[in-house]
NUKOL-711462 format. One record per residue: x, y, z of N, C-alpha, C in turn; residue number from 1; residue in one letter. Coordinates in steps of 0.02 Angstrom, whole numbers, plus 50000, padded with zeros to 5 digits. Atoms other than C-alpha are relative to their C-alpha. Layout:
<rs>
> X:Y:Z:X:Y:Z:X:Y:Z:NUM:a
...
</rs>
This chain:
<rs>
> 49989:49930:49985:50541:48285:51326:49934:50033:50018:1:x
> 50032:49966:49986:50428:48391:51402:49992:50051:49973:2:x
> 50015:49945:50019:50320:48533:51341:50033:50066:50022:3:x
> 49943:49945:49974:50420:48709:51356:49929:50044:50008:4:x
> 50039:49937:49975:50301:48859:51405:50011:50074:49994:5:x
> 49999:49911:50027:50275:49009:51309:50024:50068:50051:6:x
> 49999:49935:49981:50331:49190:51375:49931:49997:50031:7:x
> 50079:49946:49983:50147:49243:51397:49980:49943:50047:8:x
> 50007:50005:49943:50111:49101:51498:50034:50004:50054:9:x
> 49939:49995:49948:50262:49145:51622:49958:50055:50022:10:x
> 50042:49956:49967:50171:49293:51619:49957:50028:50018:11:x
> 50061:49981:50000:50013:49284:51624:49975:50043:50052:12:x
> 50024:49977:49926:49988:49350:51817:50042:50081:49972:13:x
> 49978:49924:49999:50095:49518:51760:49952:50038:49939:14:x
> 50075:49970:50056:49958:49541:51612:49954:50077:50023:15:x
> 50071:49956:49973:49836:49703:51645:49964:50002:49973:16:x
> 50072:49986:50053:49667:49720:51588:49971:50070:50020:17:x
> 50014:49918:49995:49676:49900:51607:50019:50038:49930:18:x
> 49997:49993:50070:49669:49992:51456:50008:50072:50014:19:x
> 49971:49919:49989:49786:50144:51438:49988:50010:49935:20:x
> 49985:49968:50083:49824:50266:51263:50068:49960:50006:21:x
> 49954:50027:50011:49967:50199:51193:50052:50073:50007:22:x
> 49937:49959:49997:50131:50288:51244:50033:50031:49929:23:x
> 49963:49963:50029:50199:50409:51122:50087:49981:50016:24:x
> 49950:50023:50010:50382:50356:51074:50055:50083:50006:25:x
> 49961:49950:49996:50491:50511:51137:50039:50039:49938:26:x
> 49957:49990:50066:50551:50628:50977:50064:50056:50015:27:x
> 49951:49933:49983:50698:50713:50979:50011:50071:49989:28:x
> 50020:49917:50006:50688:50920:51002:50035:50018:49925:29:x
> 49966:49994:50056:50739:50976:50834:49961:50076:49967:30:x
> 50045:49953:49994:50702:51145:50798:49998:50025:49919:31:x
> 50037:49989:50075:50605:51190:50605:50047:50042:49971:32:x
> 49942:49945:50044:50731:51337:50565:50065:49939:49961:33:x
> 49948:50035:50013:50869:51210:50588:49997:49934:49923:34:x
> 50025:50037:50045:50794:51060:50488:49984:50031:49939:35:x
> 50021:49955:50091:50722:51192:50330:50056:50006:49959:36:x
> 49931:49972:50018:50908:51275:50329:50036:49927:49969:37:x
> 49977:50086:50010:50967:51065:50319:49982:50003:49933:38:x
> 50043:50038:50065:50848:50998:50190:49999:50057:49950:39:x
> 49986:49951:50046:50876:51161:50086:50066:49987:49978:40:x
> 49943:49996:50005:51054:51156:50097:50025:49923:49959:41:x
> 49998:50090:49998:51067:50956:50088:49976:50002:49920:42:x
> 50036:50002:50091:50961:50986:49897:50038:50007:49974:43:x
> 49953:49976:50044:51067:51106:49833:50058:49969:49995:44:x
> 49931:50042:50016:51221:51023:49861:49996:49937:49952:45:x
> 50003:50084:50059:51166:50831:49802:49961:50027:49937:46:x
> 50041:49965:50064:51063:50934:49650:50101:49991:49952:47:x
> 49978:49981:50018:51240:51012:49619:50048:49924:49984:48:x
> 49938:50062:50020:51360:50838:49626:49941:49943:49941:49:x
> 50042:50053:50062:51199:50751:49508:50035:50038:49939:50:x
> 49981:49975:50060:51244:50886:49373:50065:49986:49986:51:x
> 49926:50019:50012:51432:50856:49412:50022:49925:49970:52:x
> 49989:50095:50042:51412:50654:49388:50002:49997:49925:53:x
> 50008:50007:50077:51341:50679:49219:50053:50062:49949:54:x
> 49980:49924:50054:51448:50847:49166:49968:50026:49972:55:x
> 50032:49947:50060:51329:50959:49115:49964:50071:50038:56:x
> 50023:49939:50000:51266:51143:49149:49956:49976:50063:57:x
> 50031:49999:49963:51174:51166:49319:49929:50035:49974:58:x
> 50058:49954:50033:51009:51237:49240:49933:49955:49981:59:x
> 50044:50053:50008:50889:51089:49242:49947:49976:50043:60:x
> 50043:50034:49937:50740:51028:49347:50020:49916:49965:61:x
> 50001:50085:50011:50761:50823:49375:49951:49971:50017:62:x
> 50046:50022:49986:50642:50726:49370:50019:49915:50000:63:x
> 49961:50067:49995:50714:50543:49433:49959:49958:49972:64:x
> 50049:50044:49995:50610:50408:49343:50062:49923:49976:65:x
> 49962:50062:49990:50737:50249:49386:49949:49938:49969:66:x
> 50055:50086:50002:50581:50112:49365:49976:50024:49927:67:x
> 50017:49995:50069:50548:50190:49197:50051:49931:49944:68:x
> 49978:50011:50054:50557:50107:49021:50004:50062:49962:69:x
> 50003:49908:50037:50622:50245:48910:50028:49967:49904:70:x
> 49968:50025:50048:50687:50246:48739:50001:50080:49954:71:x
> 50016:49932:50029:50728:50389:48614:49997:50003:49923:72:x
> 50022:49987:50064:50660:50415:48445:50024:50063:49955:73:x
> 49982:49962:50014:50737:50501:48314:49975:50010:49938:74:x
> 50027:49988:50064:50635:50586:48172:50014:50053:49956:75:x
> 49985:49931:50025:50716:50707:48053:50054:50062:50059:76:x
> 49976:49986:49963:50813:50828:48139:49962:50010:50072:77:x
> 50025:49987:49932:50696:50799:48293:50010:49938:50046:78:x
> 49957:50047:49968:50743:50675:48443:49923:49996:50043:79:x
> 50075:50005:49941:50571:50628:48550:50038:49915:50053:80:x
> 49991:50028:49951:50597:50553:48724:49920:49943:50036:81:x
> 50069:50014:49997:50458:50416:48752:50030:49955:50089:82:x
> 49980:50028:49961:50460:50359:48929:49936:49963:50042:83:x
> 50046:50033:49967:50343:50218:49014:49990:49949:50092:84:x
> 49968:50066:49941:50321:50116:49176:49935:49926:49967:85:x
> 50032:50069:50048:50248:49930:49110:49937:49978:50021:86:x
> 50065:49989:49985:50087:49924:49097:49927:50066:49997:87:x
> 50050:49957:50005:50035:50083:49069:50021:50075:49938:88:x
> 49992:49982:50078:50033:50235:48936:50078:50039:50004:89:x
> 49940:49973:50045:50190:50315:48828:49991:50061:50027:90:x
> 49992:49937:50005:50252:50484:48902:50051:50022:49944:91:x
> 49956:49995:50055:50333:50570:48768:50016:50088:50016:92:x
> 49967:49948:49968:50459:50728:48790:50036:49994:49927:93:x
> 49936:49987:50069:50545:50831:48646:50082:50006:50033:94:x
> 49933:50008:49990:50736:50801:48681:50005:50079:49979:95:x
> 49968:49950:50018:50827:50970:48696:50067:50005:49950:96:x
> 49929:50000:50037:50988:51017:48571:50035:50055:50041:97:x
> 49944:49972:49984:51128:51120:48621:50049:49983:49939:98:x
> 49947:49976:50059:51238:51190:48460:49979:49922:49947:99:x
> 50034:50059:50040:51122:51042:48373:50010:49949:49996:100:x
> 49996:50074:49965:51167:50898:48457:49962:50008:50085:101:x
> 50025:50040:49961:51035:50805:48565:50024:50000:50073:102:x
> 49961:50011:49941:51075:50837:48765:49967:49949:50021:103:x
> 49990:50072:49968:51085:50668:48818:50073:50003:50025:104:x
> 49938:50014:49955:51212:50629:48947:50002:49948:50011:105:x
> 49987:50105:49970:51271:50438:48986:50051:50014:50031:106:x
> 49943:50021:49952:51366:50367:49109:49998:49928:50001:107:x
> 50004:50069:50025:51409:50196:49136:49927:49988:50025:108:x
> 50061:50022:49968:51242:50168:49236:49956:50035:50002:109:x
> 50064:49958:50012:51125:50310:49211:50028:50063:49934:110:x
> 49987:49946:50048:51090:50432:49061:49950:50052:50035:111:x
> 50037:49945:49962:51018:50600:49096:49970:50034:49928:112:x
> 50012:49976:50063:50909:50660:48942:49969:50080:50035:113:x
> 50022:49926:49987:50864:50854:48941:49934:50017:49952:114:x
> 50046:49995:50030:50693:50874:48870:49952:50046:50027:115:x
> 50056:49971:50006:50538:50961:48851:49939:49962:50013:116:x
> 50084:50029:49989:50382:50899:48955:49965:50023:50057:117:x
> 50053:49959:49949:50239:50971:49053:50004:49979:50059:118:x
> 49988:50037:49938:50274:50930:49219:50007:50064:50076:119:x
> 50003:49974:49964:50243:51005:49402:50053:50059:50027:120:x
> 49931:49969:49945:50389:51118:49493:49990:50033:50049:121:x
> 49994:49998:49934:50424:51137:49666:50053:50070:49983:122:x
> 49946:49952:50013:50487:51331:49653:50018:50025:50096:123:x
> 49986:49987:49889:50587:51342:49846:50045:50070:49973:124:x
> 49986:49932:49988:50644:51529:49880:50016:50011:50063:125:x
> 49991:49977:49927:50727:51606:50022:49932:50065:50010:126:x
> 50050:49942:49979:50584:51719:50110:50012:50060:50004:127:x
> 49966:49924:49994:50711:51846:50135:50012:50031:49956:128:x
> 49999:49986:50041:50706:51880:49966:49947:50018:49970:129:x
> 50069:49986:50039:50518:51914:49935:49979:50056:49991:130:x
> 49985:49948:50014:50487:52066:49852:49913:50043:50040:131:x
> 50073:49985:49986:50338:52197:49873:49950:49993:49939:132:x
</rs>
């Protein structure tokens, strides 16, 4: 059998050794009002069917940590939330109560604990609402 012959040498003669910018990949017009109004809208809703999965009160910032190890400690009437990723240190969060039971939510595949811990928030506001 005979040797077969690469693409590139088929084409070697259509090759250029001219050296352009690289072409920009066409984006589609999409205008910022539209997309903000989206990704605003698009939150609130999947925010609102997360609280619905678990049944509980819309009144919560989430903070998703899926790749966490977690576990919850219970000392006296107090409930501490210790949560890690492997390898590195123990965050620890006071579990909230409600009528003095512990809000923890389970489902078959995710629990949703309601706690107390220092953590950033992203506060989004309509503009049309900003006062003087």
């Amino acid at each position: 059998m005979g040797k077969k012959k690469s693409n590139k040498a088929k084409n070697k003669s259509a090759v250029s050794t001219k050296v352009t910018a690289p072409v920009k990949a066409a984006e589609p017009e999409v205008k910022a009002e539209a997309v903000k109004s989206d990704m605003v809208a698009d939150f609130i809703n999947l925010n609102s069917r997360l609280f619905k999965y678990f049944g509980c009160d819309e009144e919560f910032f989430v903070k998703p940590l899926l790749d966490y190890n977690w576990t919850i400690k219970r000392e006296g009437d107090f409930c501490f939330l210790a949560y890690w990723l492997e390898g590195e240190r123990v965050n620890n969060a006071v579990v909230v109560k409600k009528g003095g039971e512990p809000m923890i939510y389970e489902t078959e595949d995710y629990t949703m604990v309601i706690g107390i811990d220092c953590v950033k928030i992203g506060f989004v506001f309509a503009n049309s609402k900003m006062g003087n």
